[in-house]
N, C-alpha and C positions, 0 to 999 in steps of 0.2 A: 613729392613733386619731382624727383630724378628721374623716377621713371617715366613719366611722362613725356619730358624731355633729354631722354636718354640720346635719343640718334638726332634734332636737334644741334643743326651748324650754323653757326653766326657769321657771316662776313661783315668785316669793318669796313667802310668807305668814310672819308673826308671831303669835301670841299666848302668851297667861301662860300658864306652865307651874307652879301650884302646889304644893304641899303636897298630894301624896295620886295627882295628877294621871299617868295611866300614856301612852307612847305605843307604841301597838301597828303593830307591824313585819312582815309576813308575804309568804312569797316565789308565783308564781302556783301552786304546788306546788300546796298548800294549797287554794287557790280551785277550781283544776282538778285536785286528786284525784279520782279516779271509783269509781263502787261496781262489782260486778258485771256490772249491766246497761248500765254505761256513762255513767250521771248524772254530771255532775259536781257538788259539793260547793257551790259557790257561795261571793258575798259577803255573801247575804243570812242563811245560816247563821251563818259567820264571827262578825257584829254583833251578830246575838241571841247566840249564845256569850260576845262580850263583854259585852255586857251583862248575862246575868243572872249570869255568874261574875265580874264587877268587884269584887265583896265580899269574895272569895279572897284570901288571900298572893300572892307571886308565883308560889310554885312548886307551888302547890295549881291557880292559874289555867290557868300552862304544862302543866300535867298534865291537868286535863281539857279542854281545849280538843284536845291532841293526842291522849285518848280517842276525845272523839266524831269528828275526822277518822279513826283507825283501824277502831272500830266504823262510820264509814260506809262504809270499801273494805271491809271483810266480805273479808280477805284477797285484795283486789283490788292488785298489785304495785305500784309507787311508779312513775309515769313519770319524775318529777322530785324535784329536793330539795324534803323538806318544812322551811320553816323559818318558826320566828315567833320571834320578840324581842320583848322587853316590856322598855320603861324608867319605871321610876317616882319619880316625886319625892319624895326621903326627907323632905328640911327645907324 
């Protein structure tokens, strides 16, 4: 395993994790899903999706978010795992 992550650099970051406060988790699946023609999905979609469904439940959120990835491969097959995780701060 060292060698693998031989050149592997970590930076540390902190900040408050509130009341209400979600951290959203997603694998390059998602980013590089492609439609038909071969587009892929991006990170800039991704953000606007967080952003305007942030007001959702959780699993109203995970649901459409993994809508509009599906509506954007328009039955275009999965190269990779799609995967998002959403943690949020209950108290």
């Amino acid at each position: 395993m060292d060698q693998i992550f031989k050149e592997f650099k970590a930076i540390t970051l902190t900040t408050d994790f509130v009341k209400g406060d979600r951290l959203i988790l997603f694998t390059d699946g998602i980013s590089e899903a492609q439609n038909p023609q071969g587009t892929e999905f991006g990170v800039p979609p991704i953000i606007e999706l967080m952003k305007m469904n942030y007001s959702l439940t959780l699993q109203q959120f995970v649901r459409s978010c993994g809508s509009k990835v599906q509506d954007f491969r328009a039955g275009e097959p999965s190269r990779d795992d799609l995967t998002l995780m959403v943690i949020e701060r209950m108290e």
